[in-house]
N, C-alpha and C positions, 0 to 999 in steps of 0.2 A: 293472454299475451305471450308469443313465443318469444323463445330467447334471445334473438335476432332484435326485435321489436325492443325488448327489455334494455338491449347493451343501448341501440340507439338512446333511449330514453335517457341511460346514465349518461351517454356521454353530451346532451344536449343540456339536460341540467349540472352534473357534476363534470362539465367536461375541465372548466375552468383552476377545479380542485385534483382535477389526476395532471392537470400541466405542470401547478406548483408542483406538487409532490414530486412530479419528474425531474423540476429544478433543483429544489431542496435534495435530495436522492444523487443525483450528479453533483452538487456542491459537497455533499460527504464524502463522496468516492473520491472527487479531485484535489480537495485541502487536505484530505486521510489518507490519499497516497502519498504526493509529495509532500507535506509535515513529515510523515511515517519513513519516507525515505532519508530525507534529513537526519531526522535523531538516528532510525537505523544505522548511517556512518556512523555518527558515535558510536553509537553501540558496538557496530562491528570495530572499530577502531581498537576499541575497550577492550571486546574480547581478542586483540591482537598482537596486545603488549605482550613484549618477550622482554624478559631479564637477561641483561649483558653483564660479562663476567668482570667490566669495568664501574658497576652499578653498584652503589653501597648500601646498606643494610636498612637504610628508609626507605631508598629510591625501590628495591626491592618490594617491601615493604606494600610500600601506596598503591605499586602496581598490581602485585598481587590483593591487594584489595578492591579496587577497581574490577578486575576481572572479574571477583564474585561477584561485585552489585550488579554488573549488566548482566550476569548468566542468569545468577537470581530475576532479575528483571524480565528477563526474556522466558525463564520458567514458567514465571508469574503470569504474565500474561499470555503465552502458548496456550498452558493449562488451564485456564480459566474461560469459560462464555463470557462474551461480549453484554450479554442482555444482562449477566450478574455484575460485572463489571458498571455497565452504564447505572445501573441501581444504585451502588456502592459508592460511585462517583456524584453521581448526582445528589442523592439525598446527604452523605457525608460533607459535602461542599456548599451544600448548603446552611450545614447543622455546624462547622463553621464559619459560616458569614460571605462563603462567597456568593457575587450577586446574579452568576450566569445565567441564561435562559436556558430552554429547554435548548435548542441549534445551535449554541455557545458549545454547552457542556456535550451537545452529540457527535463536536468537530472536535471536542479535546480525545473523546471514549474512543474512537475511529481513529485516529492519529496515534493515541500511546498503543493500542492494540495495535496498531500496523505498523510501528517500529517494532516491532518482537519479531514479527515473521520479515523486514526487510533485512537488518539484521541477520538472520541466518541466509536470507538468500544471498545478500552479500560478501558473508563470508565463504559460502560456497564458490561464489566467484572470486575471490581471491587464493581461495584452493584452487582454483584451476589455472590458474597463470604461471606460467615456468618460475620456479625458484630463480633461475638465471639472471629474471629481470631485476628481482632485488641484490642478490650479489652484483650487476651490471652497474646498477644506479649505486651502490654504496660504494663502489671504486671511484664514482666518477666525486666521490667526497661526498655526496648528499648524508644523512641522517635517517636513521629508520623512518621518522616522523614524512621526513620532506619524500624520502622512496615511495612511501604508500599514497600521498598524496600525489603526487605527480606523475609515478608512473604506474602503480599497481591498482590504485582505485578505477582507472579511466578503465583501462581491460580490463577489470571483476565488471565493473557497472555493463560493458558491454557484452560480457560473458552472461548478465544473469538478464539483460533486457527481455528475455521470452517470461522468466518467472517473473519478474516485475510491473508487465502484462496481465499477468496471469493473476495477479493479487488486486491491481487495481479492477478486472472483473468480478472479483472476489466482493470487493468491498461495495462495488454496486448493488448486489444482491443482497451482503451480509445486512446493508444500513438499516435493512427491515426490523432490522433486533429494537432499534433505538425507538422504536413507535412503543414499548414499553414505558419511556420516561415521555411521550407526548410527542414526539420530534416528526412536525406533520410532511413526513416523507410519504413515496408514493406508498406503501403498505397502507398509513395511518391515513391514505385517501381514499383506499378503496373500504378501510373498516368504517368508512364515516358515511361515503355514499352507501354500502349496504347494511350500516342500522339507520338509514332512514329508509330506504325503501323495501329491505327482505332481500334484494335479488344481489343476492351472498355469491351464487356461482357467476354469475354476470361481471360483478364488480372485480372480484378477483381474476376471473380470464380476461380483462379488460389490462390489469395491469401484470399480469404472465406473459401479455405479447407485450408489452412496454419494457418490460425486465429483457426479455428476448431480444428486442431489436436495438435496446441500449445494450448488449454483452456483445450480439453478432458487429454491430460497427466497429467497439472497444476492437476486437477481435481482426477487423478489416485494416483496422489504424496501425495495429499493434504490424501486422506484416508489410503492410508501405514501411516502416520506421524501418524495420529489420533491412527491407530488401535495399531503404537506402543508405543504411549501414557499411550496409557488405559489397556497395559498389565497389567502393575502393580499393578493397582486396581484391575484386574479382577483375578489377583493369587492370592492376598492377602483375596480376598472375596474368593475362593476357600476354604483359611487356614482357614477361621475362624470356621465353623462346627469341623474342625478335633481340633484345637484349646482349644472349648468349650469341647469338646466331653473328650480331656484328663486331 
């Protein structure tokens, strides 16, 4: 049987089994991005606290504590594989009494690992926003708190849209780690179609163009968003010669 021959075969009988997988696989990527974007505000928020010279000796205090736990946090899970993580998690959470499933617990490992890397991208995009803007908004009376929410989150999140892209392809790929605790994503469908039938290289080139052409869309989607992003700027830099000109 040539190999041609072979893939048919898988995907006539296990074709049913590399769909789930493909859904389960997109359902981690999509809940583990945005979950992960979520907390990463926090997180970067955390790491964002500044001491004011009007702050008293607790309020100092908590913030500077705060600051550790989310660096520590984001250490922690930088440094650390996902696949020792998903372990850690899983059997620990178990071994106190929670009841999750294996896709339960695979949507929390993909989520708290993808607020650690959102998190720095985000704060990366708030490094890139003119200081000006928060001097601007605290004149106008706003609060540190209410500045980064209102004006300086909106620019970082669109400064860092390309890396946020770039993570959520990330985690399509990455989810394969979780087929370790059982989590029958597309990896864990191609290890099941080939130990029942051998054809080991079939099943896995079957789902390398699946990984492929779910990253090239992610990828398609991701420059529509950008491009209609940046209409607005690019009309409004249109106006401004006609603008000046009347």
């Amino acid at each position: 049987m040539s190999s041609f021959d072979k893939i048919i075969y898988l995907l006539r009988h296990f074709g049913g089994l590399f769909w789930q997988g493909t859904l389960v696989t997109l359902l981690l990527a999509i809940v583990g991005t945005l979950a992960g974007l979520l907390f990463g505000l926090l997180l970067s928020m955390a790491r964002n606290l500044h001491s004011l010279p009007t702050d008293s000796l607790f309020t100092r205090a908590w913030k500077r504590t705060i600051m550790g736990l989310s660096l520590g946090y984001i250490e922690l899970f930088r440094g650390t594989p996902m696949m020792v993580q998903s372990i850690i998690i899983y059997f620990g959470g178990k071994a106190l009494g929670i009841p999750w499933t294996y896709l339960s617990c695979g949507l929390v490992v993909i989520s708290i690992n993808t607020a650690a890397y959102m998190a720095e991208i985000i704060r990366s995009g708030i490094n890139g926003v003119d200081k000006g803007q928060m001097e601007a908004a605290r004149s106008l009376g706003m609060t540190h708190t209410q500045a980064m929410i209102r004006v300086i989150f909106p620019q970082a999140l669109k400064n860092a849209i390309p890396a946020l892209g770039n993570e959520f392809i990330t985690n399509i790929k990455d989810s394969s780690v979780l087929n370790v605790i059982t989590v029958s994503e597309l990896f864990m469908a191609a290890k099941i179609a080939s130990n029942n039938t051998y054809f080991f290289v079939e099943s896995y080139l079957i789902i390398a163009m699946v990984y492929l052409l779910l990253t090239i869309s992610a990828s398609r989607l991701l420059k529509v968003v950008e491009k209609h992003l940046d209409r607005p700027y690019a009309e409004k830099k249109e106006l401004m010669p006609d603008a000046i000109h009347n």
